[in-house]
C-alpha positions in Angstrom: -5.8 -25.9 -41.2 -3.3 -23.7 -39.3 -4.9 -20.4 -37.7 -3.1 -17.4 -37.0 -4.1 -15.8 -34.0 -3.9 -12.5 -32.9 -2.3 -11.5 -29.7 -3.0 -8.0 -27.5 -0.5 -5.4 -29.3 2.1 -4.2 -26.7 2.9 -0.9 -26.0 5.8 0.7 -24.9 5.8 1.9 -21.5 3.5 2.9 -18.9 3.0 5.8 -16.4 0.4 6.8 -13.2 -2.2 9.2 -14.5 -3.6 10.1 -11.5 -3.2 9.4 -7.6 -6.3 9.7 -4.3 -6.6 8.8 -0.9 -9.3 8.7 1.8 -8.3 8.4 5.8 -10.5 7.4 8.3 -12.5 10.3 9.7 -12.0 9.3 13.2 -8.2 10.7 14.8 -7.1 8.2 17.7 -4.3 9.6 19.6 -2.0 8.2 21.7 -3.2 8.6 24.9 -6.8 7.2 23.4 -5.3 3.6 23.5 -2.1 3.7 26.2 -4.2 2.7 28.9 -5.0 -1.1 27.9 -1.1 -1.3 26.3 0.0 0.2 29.5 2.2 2.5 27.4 2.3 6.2 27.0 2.4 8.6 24.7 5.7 9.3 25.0 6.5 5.6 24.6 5.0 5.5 21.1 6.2 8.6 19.9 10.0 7.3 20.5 9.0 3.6 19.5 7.2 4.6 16.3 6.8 8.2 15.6 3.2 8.1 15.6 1.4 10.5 17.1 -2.1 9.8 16.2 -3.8 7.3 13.6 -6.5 7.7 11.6 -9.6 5.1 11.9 -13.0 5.0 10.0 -16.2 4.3 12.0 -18.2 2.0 12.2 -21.2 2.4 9.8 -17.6 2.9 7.0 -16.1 -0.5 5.8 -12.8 -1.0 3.3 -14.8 -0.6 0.4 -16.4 2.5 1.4 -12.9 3.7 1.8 -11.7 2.7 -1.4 -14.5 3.8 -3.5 -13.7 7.5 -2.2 -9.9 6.9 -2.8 -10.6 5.6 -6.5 -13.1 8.1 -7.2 -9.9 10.9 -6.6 -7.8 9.3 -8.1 -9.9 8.4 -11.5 -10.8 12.3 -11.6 -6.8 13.2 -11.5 -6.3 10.9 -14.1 -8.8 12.8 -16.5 -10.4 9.7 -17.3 -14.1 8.7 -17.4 -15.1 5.5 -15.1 -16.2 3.6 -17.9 -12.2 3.6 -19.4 -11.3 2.0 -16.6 -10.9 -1.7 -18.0 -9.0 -3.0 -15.1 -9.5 -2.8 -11.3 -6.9 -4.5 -8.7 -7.3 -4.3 -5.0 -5.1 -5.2 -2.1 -6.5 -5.3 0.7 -6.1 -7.9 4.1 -9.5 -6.4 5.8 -12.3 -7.4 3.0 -14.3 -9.7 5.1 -16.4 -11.6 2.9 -14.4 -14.6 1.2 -16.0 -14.0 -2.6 -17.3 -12.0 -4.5 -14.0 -10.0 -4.7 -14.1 -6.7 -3.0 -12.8 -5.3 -6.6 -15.6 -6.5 -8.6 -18.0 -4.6 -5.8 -16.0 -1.6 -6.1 -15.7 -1.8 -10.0 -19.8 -1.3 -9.7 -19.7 1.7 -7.1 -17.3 3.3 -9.4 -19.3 2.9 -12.5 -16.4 0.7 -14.6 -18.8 -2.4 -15.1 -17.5 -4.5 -16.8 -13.9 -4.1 -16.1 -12.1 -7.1 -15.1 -11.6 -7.0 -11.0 -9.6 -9.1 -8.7 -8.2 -8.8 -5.3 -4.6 -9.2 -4.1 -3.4 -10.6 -1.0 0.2 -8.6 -0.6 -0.3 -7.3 3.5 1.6 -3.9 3.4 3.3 -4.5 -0.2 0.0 -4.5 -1.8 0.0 -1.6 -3.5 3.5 -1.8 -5.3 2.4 -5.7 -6.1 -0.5 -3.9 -7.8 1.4 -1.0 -9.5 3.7 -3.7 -11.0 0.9 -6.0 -11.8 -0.4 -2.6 -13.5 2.5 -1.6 -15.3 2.7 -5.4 -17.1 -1.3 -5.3 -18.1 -0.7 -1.8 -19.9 2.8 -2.5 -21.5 1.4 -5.9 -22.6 -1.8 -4.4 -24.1 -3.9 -6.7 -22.1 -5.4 -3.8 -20.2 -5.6 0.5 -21.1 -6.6 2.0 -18.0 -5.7 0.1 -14.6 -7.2 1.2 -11.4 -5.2 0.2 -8.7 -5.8 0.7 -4.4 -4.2 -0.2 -1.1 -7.2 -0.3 1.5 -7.5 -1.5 4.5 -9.6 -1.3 7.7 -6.9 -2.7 10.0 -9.0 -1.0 13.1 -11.4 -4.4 12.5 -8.4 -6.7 13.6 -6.9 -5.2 16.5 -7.0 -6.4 19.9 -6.6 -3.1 22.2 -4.7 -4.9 24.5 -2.0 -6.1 22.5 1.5 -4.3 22.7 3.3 -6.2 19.6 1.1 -4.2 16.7 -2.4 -2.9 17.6 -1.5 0.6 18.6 0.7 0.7 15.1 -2.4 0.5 13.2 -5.2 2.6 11.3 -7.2 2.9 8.7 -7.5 4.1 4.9 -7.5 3.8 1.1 -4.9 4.9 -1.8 -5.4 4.8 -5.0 -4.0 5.1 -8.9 -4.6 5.1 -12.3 -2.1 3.2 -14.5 -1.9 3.8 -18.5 -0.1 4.3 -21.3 2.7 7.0 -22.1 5.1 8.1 -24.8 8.1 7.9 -22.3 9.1 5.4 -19.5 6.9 6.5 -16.3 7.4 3.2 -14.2 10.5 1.3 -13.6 10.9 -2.2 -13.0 9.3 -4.2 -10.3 11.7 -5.9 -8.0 9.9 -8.1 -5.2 9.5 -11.3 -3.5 8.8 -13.1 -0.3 10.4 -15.2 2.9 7.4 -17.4 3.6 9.6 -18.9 6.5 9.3 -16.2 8.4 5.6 -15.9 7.8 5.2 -16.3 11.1 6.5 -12.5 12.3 3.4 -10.9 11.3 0.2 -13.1 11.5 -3.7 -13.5 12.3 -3.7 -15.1 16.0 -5.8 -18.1 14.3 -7.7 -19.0 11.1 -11.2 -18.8 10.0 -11.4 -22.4 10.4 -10.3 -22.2 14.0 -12.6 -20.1 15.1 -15.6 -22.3 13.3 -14.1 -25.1 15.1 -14.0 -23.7 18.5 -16.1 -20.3 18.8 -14.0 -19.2 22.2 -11.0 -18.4 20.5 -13.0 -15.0 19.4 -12.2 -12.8 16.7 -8.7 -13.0 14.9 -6.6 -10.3 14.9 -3.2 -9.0 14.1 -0.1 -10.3 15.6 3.8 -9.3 15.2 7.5 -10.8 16.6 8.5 -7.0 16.6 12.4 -7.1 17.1 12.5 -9.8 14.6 10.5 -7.3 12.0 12.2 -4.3 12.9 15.6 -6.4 12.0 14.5 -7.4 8.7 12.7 -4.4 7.4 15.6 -1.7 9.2 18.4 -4.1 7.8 17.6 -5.9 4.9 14.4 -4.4 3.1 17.2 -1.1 2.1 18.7 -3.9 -0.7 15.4 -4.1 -1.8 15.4 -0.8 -2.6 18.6 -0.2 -4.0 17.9 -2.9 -6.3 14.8 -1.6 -7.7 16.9 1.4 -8.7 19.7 -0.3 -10.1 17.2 -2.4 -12.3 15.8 1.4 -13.8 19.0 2.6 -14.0 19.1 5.5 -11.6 20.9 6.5 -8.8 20.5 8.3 -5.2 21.3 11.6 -7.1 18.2 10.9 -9.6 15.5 10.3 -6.6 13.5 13.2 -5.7 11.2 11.5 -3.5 11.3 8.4 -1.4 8.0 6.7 0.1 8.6 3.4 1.9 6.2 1.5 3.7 4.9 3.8 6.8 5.6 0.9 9.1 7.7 2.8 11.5 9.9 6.1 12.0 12.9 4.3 13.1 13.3 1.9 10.1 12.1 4.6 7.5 15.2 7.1 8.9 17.6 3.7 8.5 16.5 2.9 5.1 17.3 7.0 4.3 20.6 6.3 5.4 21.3 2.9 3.9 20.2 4.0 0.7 22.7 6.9 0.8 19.8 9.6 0.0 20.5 13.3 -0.3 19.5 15.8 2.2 16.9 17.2 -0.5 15.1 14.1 -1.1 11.6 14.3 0.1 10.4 11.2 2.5 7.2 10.2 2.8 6.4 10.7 6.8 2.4 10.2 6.6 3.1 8.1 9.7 2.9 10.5 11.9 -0.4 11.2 11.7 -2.1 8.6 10.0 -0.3 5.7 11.3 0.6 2.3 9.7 -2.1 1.3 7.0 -0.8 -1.8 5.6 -1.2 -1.7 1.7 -3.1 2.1 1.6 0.3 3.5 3.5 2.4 4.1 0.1 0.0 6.0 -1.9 -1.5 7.9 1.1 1.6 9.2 1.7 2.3 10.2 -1.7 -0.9 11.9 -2.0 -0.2 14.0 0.8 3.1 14.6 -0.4 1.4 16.0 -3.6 -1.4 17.6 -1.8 0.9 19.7 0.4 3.3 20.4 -2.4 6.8 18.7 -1.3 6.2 16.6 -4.4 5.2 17.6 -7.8 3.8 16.2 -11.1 7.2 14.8 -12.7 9.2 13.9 -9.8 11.4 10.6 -9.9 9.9 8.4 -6.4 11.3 5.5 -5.2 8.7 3.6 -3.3 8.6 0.0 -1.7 6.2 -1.8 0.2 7.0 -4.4 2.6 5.4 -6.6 5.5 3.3 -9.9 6.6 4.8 -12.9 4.1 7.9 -11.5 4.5 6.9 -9.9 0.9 8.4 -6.9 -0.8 8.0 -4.7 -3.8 9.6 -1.5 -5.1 9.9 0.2 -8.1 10.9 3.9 -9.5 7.6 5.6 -11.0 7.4 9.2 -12.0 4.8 10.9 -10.3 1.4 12.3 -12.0 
């Protein structure tokens, strides 16, 4: 006997319906942590551009984090929690191995019993996500996709270290991915250089530590001028390719949000990518400092929040870090 099955029905295209983000309540300036770097605050300002960081206390993990972040972001979106079918997290600082911090947060949020899974993505997270999004909807697997970037990157710093630690802060970001009548996100373009997974790393592995409890807690590690290289010089083709593959040009970008890694390689990537003086960058560095896969849709929120950015703007954003991994793509904003 031959049986016809039925597939998910596909629909055309995609958009974000809504965007929200949560900081850590806790501001860190610069001269908070210079002492055990041996740095200043001028030295980070003109190494970074950071002038403070954001960090959550200590009774606040990731999940409290992204719980407030979603909870935004599904209000924007004008949907109820329980049309949220889909939950994806990225996140590096979930702590405990399984259950996946997405099925927790699905709960918290009241979308039982959407289908959750974390994604392991380091500071291109949240553009893996959108994309991973974008192909649910379109493919009629999922309707309503919740997507965040959190992290709690304050949990894996040593103070003392000058590669990374005083880079880092903590937050969540958050979106709701569903259908539209028109084209609302543009092809994903990513990938990875796992031979250079070395640049960005944990100082050892869970395993290590079991094996020999001195080595103490891992944390983050990074070959800076060998990052600052790639992501200044090469991470800009990324880019350009991600536009290319949704057929627009500079002159069609409103807004551009990169990865808030660093001041320096955001201002290269400006120029690289041959951006007009009116495009509005995403700068949430500054302030908030670098947040691994929350950095992109923080600093879109904010851009939206303050008004530089507006419901219908064309944004080219990418994500890039630990792996070497990369994502971009074109979306229209909420």
């Amino acid at each position: 006997m031959t049986v016809q099955l039925k597939q998910a029905q596909p629909v055309a295209y995609s958009r974000i319906l809504g965007i929200g983000a949560e900081r850590g309540e806790l501001v860190v300036t610069n001269d908070d942590i210079a002492g055990p770097i041996d740095s200043s605050d001028e030295w980070i300002r003109q190494r970074t551009g950071i002038a403070t960081r954001r960090r959550a206390g200590a009774d606040r993990d990731v999940l409290d984090l992204a719980e407030v972040a979603s909870t935004k972001a599904i209000a924007a979106a004008g949907v109820a929690p329980e049309e949220i079918d889909t939950v994806v997290m990225s996140t590096i600082t979930h702590f405990t191995q399984t259950p996946s911090a997405a099925a927790i947060l699905a709960d918290r949020i009241g979308a039982n019993p959407a289908a959750a899974y974390d994604i392991s993505a380091a500071c291109a997270g949240y553009c893996y996500a959108i994309g991973q999004a974008d192909a649910l909807v379109r493919s009629g697997v999922a309707r309503n996709v919740l997507v965040i970037g959190a992290e709690k990157l304050s949990e894996i710093i040593d103070p003392t270290d000058r590669t990374i630690s005083f880079l880092l802060g903590d937050g969540a970001g958050a979106a709701v991915v569903g259908a539209s009548d028109t084209p609302g996100i543009g092809p994903t373009v990513w990938g990875s250089d796992g031979s250079k997974a070395s640049t960005i790393r944990q100082t050892h592995s869970w395993t290590d530590l079991r094996a020999d409890p001195s080595l103490g807690w891992p944390t983050l590690r990074q070959d800076g001028q060998t990052v600052f290289k790639w992501a200044s010089f090469q991470v800009g083709k990324f880019a350009q390719a991600a536009m290319d593959a949704a057929g627009v040009g500079p002159e069609d970008i409103d807004v551009f949000v990169p990865h808030q890694a660093n001041m320096r390689i955001i201002d290269q990537m400006v120029k690289q990518l041959k951006l007009p003086e009116d495009v509005v960058v995403g700068r949430d560095i500054v302030d908030t400092g670098n947040t691994s896969a929350a950095s992109v849709p923080l600093a879109i929120e904010r851009l939206m929040s303050e008004g530089q950015a507006k419901s219908g703007d064309v944004a080219l954003q990418i994500g890039f870090g630990a792996g070497l991994v990369y994502a971009a793509q074109v979306v229209v904003l909420p």
